[in-house]
PLY file of the C-alpha trace (Angstrom):
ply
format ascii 1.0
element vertex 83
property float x
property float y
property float z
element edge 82
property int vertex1
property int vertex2
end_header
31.26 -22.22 -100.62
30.29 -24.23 -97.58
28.64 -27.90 -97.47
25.40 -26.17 -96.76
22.67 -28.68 -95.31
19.12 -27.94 -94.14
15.96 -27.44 -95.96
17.54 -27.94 -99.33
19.38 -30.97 -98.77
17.87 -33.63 -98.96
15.85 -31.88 -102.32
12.44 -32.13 -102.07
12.08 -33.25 -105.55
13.74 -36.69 -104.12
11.81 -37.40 -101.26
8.84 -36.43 -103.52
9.69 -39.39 -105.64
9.75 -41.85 -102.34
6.22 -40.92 -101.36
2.43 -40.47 -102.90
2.32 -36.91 -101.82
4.07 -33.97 -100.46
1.26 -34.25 -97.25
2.38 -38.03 -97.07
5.77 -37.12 -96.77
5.27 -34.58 -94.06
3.22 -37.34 -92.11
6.03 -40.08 -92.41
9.06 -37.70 -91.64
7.10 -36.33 -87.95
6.45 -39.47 -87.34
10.03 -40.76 -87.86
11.52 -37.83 -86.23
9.38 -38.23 -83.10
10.52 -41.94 -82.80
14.05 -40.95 -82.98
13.52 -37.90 -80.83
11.89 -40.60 -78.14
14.99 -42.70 -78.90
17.38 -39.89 -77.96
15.43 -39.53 -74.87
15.63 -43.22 -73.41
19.27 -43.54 -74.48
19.57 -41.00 -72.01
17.09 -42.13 -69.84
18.94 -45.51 -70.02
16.29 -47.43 -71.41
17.88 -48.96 -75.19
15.65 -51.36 -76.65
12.71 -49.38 -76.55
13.22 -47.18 -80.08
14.96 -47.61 -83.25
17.75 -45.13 -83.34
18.96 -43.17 -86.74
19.43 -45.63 -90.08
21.74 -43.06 -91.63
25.03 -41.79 -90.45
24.10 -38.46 -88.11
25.67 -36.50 -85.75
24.49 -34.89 -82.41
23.49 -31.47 -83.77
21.13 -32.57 -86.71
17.96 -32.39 -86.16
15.51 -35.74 -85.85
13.52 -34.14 -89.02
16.72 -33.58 -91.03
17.54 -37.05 -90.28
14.26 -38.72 -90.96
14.66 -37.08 -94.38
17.42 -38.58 -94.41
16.44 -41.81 -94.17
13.01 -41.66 -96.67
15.51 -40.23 -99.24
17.98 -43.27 -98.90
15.37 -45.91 -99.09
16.16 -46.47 -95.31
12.07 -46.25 -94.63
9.50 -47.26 -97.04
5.79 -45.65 -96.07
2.78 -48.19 -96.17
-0.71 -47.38 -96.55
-2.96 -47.37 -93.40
-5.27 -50.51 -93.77
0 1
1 2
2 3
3 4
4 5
5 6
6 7
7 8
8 9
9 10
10 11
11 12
12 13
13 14
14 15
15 16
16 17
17 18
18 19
19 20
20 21
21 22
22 23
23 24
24 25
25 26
26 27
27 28
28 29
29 30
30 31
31 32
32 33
33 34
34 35
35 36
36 37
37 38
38 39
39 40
40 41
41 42
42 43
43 44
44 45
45 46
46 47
47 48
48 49
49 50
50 51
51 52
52 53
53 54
54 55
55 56
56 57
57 58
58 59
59 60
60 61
61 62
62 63
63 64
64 65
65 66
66 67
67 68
68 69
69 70
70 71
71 72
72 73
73 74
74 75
75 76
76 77
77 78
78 79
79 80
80 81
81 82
């Protein structure tokens, strides 16, 4: 069988445990994937400093979602409450 990846991988059960709720986690991973997605875009633009790039090994064709995942699930990112 092939190393499938997508919406199974990471399980959701595990980035369940990393956050207060599944509405939480769906807040925290678009917000991560639009910072990397704006990273993406200044590394091309030229501009380097301006965005954190991916905390987890990744390569060009995942997704910024899949990787934000990525990184909640590995303890890369930890989500704070809003003051």
């Amino acid at each position: 069988m092939a190393n499938v990846n997508g919406i199974i991988d990471p399980p959701i059960d595990d980035l369940l445990a990393k956050v207060d709720s599944k509405y939480a986690l769906v807040v925290f991973a678009a917000q991560r994937a639009r910072q990397i997605n704006d990273y993406y875009t200044d590394l091309h633009d030229g501009n380097l400093f301006d965005n954190v790039g991916p905390l987890v090994d990744s390569s060009v064709d995942d997704k910024p979602l899949s990787i934000a995942l990525h990184e909640i699930v590995e303890g890369k990112l930890q989500m704070t409450p809003k003051a």
